[in-house]
C-alpha positions in Angstrom: 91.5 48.2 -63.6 89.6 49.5 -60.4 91.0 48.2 -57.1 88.6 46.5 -55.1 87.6 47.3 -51.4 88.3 45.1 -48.7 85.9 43.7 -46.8 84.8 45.8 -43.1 85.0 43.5 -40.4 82.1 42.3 -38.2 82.7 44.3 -34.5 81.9 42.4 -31.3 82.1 46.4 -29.8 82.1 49.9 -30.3 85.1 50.1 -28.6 86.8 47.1 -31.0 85.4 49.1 -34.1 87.2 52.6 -32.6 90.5 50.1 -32.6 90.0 49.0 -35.4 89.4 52.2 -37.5 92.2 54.0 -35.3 94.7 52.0 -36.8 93.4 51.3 -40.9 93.0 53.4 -43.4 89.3 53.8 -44.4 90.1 54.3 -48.1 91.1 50.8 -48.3 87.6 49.5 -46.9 85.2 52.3 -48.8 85.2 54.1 -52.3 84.8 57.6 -51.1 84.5 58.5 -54.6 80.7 57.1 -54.7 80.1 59.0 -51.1 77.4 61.0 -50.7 76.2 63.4 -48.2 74.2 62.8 -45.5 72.1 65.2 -42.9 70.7 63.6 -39.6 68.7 66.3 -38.1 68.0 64.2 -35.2 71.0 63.6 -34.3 72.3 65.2 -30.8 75.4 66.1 -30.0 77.0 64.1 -27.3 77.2 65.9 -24.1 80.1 65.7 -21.0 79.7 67.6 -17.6 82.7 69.2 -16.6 83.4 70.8 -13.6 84.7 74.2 -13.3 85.5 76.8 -10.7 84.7 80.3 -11.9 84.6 83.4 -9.3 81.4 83.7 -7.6 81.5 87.2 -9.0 81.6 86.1 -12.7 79.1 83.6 -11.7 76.4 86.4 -10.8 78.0 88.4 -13.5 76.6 85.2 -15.8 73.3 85.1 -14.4 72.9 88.4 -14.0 73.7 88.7 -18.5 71.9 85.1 -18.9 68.6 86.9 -16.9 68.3 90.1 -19.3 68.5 87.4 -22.0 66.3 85.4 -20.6 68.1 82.1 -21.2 70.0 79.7 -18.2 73.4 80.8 -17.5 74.9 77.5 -18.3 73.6 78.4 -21.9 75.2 81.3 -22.2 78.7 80.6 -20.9 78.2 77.6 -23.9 77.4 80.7 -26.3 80.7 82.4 -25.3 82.9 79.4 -25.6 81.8 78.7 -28.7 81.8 81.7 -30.5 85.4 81.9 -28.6 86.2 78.7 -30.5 85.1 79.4 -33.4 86.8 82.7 -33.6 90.2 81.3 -32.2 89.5 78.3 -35.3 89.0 80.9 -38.1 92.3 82.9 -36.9 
């Protein structure tokens, strides 16, 4: 006999539904069995400014690399980091 799912609550709130989710287990609530995948090609990702003090020589380092690629700078340090990420992940 198949166990049945309990019922999601109703959430007044994202932040109530991050509570809530932070402290049940999900298998409980959904049959991942029956999942299926899903691609949202409009999604964006969500984006947080930072600040960060870098050496005005690396700066125009940055700009000077970003220029001959002809991309922002900004865009480029994001290139770095993330193949830095990435790399430091797959290690």
């Amino acid at each position: 006999m198949k166990k049945r799912n309990k019922q999601i609550p109703s959430f007044k709130s994202e932040k109530e539904e991050h509570a809530f989710w932070s402290q049940n287990d999900s298998s409980e609530y959904i049959d991942w069995d029956k999942a299926e995948k899903s691609v949202f090609p409009e999604l964006k990702p969500s984006l947080k400014s930072i600040s960060l003090r870098l050496p005005e020589s690396m700066i125009a380092q940055l700009k000077s690399l970003a220029n001959k690629q002809d991309v922002p700078y900004q865009s480029l340090v994001k290139t770095y980091l993330a193949r830095q990420i990435n790399q430091e992940i797959a290690n």
